[in-house]
C-alpha positions as CSV (number, residue, x, y, z in Angstrom):
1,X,-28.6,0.4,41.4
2,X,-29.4,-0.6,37.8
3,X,-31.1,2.9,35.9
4,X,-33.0,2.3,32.9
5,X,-33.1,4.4,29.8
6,X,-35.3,4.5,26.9
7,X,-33.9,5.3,23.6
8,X,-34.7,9.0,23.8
9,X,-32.4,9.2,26.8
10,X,-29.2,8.7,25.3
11,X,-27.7,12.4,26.2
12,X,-28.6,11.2,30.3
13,X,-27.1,7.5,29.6
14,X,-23.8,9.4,28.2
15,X,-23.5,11.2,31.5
16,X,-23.5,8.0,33.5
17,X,-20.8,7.0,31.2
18,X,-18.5,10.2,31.8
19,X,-19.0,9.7,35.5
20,X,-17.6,6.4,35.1
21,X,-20.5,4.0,34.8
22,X,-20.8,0.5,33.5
23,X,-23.6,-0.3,31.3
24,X,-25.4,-2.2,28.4
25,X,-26.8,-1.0,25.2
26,X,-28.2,-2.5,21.9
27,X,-25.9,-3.5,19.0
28,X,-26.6,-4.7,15.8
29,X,-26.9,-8.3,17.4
30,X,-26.6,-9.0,20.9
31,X,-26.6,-6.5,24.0
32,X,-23.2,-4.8,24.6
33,X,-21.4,-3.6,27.6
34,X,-19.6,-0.2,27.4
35,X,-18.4,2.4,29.2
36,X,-15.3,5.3,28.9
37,X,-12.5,3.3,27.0
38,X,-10.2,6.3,28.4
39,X,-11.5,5.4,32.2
40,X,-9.1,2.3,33.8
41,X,-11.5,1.7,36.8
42,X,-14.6,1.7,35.1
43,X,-12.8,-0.7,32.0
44,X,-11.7,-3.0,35.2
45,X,-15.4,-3.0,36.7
46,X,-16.8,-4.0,33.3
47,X,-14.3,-6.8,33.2
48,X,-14.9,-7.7,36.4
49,X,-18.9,-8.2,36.1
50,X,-17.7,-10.6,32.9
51,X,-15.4,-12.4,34.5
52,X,-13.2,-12.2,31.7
53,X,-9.7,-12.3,31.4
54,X,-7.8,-8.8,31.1
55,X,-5.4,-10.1,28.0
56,X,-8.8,-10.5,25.7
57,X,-9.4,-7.0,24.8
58,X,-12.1,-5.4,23.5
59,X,-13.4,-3.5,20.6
60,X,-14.9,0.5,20.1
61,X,-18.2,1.2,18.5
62,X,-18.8,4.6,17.6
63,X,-21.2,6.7,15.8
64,X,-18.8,7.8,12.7
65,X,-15.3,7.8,11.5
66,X,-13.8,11.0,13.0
67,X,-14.7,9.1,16.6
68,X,-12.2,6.2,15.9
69,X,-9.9,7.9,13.7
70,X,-7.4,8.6,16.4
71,X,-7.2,5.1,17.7
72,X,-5.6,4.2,14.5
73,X,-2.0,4.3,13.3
74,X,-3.2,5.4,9.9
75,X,0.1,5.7,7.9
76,X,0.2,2.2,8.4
77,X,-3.1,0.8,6.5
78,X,-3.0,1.7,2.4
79,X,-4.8,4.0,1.2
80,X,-7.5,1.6,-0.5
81,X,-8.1,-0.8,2.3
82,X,-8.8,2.7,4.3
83,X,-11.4,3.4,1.5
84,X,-12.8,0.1,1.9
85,X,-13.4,0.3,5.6
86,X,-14.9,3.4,5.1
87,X,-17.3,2.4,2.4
88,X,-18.4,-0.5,4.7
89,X,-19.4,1.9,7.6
90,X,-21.4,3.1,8.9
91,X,-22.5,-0.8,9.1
92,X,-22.1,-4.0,10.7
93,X,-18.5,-4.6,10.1
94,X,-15.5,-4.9,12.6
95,X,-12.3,-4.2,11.4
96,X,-8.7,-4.4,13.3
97,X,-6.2,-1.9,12.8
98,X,-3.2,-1.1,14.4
99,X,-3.5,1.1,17.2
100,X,-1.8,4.7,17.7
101,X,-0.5,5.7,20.9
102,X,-4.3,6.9,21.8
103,X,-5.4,3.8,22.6
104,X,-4.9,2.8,26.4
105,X,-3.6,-0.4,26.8
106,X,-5.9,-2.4,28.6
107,X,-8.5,-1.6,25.8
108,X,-6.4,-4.1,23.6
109,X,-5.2,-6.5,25.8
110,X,-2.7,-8.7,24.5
111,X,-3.1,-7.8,20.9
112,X,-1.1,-5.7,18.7
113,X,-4.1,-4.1,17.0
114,X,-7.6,-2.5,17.5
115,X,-11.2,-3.8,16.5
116,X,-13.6,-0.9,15.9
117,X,-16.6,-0.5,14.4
118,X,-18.8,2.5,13.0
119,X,-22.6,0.9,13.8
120,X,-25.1,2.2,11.7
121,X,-27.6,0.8,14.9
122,X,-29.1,4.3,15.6
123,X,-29.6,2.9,19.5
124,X,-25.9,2.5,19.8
125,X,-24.5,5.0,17.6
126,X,-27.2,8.0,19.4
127,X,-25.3,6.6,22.6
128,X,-22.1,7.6,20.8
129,X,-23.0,10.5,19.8
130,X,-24.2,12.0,22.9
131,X,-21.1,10.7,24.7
132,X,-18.8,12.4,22.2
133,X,-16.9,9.9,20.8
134,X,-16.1,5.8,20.9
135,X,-17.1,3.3,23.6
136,X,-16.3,0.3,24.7
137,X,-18.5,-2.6,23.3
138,X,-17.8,-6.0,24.6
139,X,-21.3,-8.7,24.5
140,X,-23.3,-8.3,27.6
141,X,-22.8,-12.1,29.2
142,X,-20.7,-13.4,32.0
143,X,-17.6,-15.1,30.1
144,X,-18.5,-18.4,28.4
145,X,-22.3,-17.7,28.8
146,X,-24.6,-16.5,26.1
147,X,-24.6,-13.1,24.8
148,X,-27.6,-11.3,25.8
149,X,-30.0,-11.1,22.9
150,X,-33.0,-8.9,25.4
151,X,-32.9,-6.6,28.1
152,X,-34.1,-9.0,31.0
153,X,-31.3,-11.3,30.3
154,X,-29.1,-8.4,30.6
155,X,-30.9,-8.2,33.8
156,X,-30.8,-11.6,34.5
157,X,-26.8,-11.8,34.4
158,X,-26.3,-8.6,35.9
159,X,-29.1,-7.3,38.3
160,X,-27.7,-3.8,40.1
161,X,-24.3,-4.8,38.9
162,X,-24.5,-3.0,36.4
163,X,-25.0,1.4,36.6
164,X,-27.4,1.7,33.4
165,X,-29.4,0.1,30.6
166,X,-30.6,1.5,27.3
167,X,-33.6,-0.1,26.6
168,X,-34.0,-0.5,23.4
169,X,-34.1,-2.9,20.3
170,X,-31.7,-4.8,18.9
171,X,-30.4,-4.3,15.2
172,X,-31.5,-6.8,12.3
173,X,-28.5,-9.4,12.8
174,X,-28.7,-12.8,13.9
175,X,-24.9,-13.2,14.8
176,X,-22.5,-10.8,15.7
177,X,-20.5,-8.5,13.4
178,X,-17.6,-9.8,11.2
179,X,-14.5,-9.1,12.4
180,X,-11.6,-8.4,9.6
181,X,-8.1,-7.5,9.4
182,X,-7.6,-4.1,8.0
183,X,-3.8,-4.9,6.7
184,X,-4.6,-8.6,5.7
185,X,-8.2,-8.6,4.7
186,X,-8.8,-12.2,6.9
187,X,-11.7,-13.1,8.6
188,X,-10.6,-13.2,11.7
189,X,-14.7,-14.2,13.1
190,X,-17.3,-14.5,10.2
């Protein structure tokens, strides 16, 4: 059964999470779907209400630097670009890495790398905070639908599919977050 929070109730939606619960929250954009990136059967049930392919992958929002930190292989981005990242956060920018032995496989699919993102959306990053670290954010839509831009279409696609909502607004941004490279610099979705 679908339980709805409001934005003050992000320390109760971060328990649904540890239990192993699937659900959406505000981004900077769209509505995302998140839950434990460390928990295989909840990652699978999230995929599975998507209907998207396993070998896609998906990217981790979290609420400041020291909650991503781990997933990356940092003697392997220079110094600067590091410093760049970080001057661009907390914000509205995704940037791939490559991944350290922390992150489980199935969080990056087929790909060599990570995409994370430090949101400066207060919804989302409270959400991280309370959970204690980085979630999974993939856009709240069954594959090749629309993402879901209010809570009653996250409603719409996913009824009592779903464990939880945090209802609340979205950030400023019309389209999703740029995704870069951290090693290359390319725009890998503008």
């Amino acid at each position: 059964m679908l339980r709805r929070f409001a934005s003050t109730e992000s320390a109760v939606a971060a328990e649904l999470l540890h239990a192993g619960g699937v659900m959406a929250y505000p981004t900077e954009a769209v509505f995302g779907l998140g839950c434990d990136p460390r928990d295989r059967v909840a990652f699978e049930r999230l995929f599975a209400l998507k209907q998207r392919p396993a070998t896609q992958g998906v990217l981790l929002i979290a609420a400041d630097f020291d909650q991503v930190e781990r997933y990356i292989e940092l003697a392997a981005v220079p110094g600067e670009i590091l410093q760049q990242v970080r001057a661009g956060w907390p914000g509205p920018n995704t940037w791939i890495f490559p991944r350290s032995a922390a992150v489980p496989a199935w969080i990056a699919g087929a790909h060599a790398g990570i995409a994370l993102r430090v949101t400066a959306h207060e919804p989302a990053a409270a959400l991280c905070r309370a959970f204690g670290g980085a979630l999974v954010s993939t856009s709240a839509n069954p594959h090749a639908q629309p993402p879901a831009r209010s809570a009653q279409t996250v409603v719409d696609y996913f009824g009592d599919a779903l464990d939880g909502l945090l209802d609340a607004p979205l950030g400023g941004q019309v389209s999703p977050t740029t995704i870069r490279d951290a090693l290359s610099g390319a725009i890998i979705r503008a």
